[in-house]
C-alpha positions in Angstrom: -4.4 -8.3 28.7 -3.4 -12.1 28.3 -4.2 -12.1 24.8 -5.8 -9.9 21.9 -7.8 -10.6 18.9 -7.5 -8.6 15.3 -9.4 -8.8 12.1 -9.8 -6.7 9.3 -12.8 -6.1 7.0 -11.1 -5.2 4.3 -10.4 -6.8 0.6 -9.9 -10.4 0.9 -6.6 -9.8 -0.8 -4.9 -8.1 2.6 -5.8 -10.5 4.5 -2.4 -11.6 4.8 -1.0 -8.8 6.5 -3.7 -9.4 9.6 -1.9 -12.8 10.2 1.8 -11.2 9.4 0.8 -8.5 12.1 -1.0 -11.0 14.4 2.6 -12.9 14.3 4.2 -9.9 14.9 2.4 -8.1 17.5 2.4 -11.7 19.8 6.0 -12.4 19.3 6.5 -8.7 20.5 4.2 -8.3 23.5 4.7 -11.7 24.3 0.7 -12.7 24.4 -1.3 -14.8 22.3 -2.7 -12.8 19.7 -5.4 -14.2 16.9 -6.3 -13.0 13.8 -9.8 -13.7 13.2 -9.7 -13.9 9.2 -12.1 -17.5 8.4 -15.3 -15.4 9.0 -17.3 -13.9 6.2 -16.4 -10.1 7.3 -19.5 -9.1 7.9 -19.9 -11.9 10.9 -16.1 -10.3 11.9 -18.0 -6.5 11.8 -20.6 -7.8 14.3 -17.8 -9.5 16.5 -16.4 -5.8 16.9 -19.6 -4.5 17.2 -19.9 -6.5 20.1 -16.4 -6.1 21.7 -15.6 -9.1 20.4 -12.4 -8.2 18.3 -9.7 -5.8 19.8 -8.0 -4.1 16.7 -9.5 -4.7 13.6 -9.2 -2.3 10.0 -12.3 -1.3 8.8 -13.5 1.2 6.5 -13.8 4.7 6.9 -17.0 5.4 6.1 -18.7 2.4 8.4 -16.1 3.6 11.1 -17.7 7.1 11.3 -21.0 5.7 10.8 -20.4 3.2 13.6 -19.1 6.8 16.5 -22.3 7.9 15.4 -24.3 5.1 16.7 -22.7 3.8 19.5 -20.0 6.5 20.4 -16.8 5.6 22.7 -17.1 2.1 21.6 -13.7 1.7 19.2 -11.2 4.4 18.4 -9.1 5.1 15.2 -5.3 4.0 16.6 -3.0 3.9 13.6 -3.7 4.1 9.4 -1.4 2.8 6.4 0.5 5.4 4.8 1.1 3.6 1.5 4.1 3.4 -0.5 3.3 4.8 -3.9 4.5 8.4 -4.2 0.3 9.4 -5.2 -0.3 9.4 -1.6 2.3 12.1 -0.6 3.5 10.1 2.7 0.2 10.8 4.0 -2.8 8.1 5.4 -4.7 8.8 2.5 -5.9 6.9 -1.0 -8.4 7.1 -3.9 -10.8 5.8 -6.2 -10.1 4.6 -9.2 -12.5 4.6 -12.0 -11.6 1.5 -14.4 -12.9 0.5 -17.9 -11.8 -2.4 -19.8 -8.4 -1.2 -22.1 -10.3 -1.7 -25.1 -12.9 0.2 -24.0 -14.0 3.8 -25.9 -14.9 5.7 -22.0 -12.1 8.2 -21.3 -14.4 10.4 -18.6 -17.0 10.0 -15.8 -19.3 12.0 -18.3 -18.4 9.1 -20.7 -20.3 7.1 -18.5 -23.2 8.3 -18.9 -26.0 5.4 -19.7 -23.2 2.9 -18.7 -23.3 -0.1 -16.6 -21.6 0.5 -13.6 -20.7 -1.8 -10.5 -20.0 -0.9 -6.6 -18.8 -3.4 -4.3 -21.5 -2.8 -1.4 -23.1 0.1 0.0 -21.0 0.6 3.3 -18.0 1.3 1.0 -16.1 4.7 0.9 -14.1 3.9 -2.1 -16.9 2.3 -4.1 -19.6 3.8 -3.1 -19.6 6.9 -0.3 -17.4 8.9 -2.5 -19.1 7.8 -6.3 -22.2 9.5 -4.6 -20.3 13.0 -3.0 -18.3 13.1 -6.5 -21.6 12.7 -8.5 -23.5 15.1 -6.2 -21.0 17.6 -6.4 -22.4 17.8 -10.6 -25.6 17.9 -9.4 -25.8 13.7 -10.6 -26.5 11.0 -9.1 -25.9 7.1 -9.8 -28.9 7.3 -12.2 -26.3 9.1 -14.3 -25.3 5.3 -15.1 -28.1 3.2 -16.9 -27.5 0.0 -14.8 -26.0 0.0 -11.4 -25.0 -3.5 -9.8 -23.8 -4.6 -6.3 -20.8 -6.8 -6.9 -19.9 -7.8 -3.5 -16.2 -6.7 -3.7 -13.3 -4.8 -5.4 -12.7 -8.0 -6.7 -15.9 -8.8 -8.1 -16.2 -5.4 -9.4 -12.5 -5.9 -11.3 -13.5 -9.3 -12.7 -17.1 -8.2 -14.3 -15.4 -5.2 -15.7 -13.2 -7.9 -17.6 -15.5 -10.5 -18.7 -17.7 -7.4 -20.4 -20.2 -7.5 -17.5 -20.5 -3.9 -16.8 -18.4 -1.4 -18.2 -16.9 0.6 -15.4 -16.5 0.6 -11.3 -14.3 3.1 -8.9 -12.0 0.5 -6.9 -10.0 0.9 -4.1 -6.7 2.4 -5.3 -4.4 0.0 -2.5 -6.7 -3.2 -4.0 -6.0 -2.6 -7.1 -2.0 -1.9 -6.9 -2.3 -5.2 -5.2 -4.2 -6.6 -7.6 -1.9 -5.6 -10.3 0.8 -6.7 -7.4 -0.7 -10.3 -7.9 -0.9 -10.0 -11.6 1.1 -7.8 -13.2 -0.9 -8.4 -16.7 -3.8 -7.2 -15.4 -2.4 -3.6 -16.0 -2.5 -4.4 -19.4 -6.0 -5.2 -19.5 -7.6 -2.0 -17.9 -7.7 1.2 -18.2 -8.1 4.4 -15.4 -9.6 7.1 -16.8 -10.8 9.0 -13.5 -9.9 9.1 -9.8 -12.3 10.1 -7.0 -10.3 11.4 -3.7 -8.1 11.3 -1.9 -10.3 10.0 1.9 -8.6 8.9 4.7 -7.4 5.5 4.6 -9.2 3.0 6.1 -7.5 3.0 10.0 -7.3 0.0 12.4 -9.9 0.7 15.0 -8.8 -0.5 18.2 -12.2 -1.4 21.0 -12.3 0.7 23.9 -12.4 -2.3 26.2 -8.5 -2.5 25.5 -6.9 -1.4 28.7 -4.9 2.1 27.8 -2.0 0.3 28.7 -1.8 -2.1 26.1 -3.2 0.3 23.6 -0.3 2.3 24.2 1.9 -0.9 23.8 0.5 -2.0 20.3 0.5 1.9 19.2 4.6 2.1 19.6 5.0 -1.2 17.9 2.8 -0.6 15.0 4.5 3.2 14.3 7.8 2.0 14.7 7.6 -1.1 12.1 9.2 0.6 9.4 12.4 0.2 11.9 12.7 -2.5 12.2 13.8 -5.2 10.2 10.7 -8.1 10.1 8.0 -4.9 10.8 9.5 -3.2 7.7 9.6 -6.7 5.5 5.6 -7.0 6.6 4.9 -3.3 5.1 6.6 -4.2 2.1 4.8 -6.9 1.3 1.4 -5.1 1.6 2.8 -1.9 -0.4 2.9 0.3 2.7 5.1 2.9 3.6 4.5 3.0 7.4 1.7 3.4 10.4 0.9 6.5 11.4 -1.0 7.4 14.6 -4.8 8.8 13.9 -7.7 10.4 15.8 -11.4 10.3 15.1 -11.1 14.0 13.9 -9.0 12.9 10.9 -12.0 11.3 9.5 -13.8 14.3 9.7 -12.9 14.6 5.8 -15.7 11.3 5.5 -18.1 12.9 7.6 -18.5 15.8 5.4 -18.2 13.8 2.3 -21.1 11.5 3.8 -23.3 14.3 4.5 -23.5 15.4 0.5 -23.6 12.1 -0.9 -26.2 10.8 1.6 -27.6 14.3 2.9 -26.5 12.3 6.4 
């Protein structure tokens, strides 16, 4: 390939690291490569869609939603292994469930009558695994008296702290880099539950990518944390390292997917 284009749907806040490894991989394969970051991410999820987009991190739950639509189309390649030692050197994370500090909710059963936030509905961490944790009570979200789209992690965070709702499950990586961002923040929440662990979002590569180059950008991106710039990029976005991945490890979502949803 002369050139490849990445993207990522993740939190706005790790944007940064699809430029850092856009930078990273070009230098290093000596190609053009573009990250594709100025597009409301649902316009970058139709781009991959549509072949559009070679690598791109997405979630896990729209990633085995997406092989069971239109199989063959992308592949898991490689997933974060984060740096915290919660996540066991393994390409896993969690939920967390935040309240306010102040707040008097210590439990999920707390919760109960609560208003409670998700970030969107295609969300493992806000929402796929809220549903399987609740369903594995025998609840479901009407255990919460007001549930509210947010939009984001984000979102979610920042109506938890103006006294919007009371409670959300965020992304454990978002909001370590949250707290990364602003370390006061940890002072002004609270985690009194954790759903999980899933397997991490992974970076998707399209199948239109000749095997090849795959194979190229698959040593690179395993081999950061040896090198000097690769493992200065991880660092900056928490991580540990890349491992390689297979559509089988995100068998875990499947199965989650089919309680919560009855998919």
């Amino acid at each position: 390939m002369n050139s490849l284009i990445i993207s990522t749907c993740q939190a706005p806040d790790m944007d940064f690291i699809c430029r850092d490894l856009a930078g990273y991989l070009s230098e290093r394969l000596s190609i053009p490569v573009q990250a594709v970051i100025d597009l409301p991410w649902q316009e970058r999820d139709s781009l991959l869609d549509a072949g559009k987009i070679d690598l791109c991190w997405i979630c896990g739950l729209p990633y085995v939603r997406k092989t069971k639509l239109t199989p063959l189309q992308i592949e898991p390649l490689v997933a974060p292994v984060m740096a915290g030692s919660r996540y066991q050197g393994r390409p896993i994370y969690y939920s967390d469930v935040v309240v306010r500090q102040e707040s008097s909710y210590h439990s999920l059963a707390d919760l109960k009558g609560a208003r409670w936030a998700y970030n969107e509905p295609g969300s493992q961490s806000g929402y796929g695994v809220v549903l399987y944790t609740l369903a594995l009570q025998g609840k479901s979200l009407s255990h919460f008296g007001q549930v509210i789209e947010s939009g984001s992690h984000q979102r979610s965070l920042q109506m938890i702290l103006s006294g919007e709702v009371d409670s959300s499950a965020i992304d454990s990586t978002v909001l370590e880099m949250e707290v990364a961002i602003d370390p006061a923040l940890a002072t002004r929440i609270r985690i009194i539950d954790s759903f999980g662990p899933s397997p991490i979002p992974p970076w998707v590569v399209s199948m239109n990518m000749p095997l090849t180059t795959r194979q190229a950008v698959l040593e690179l991106l395993i081999h950061m944390e040896s090198d000097v710039q690769g493992r200065t990029i991880l660092n900056r976005a928490l991580m540990a390292r890349f491992v390689s991945v297979d559509d089988h490890d995100y068998d875990p979502i499947r199965e989650m997917a089919r309680i919560a949803f009855r998919e």
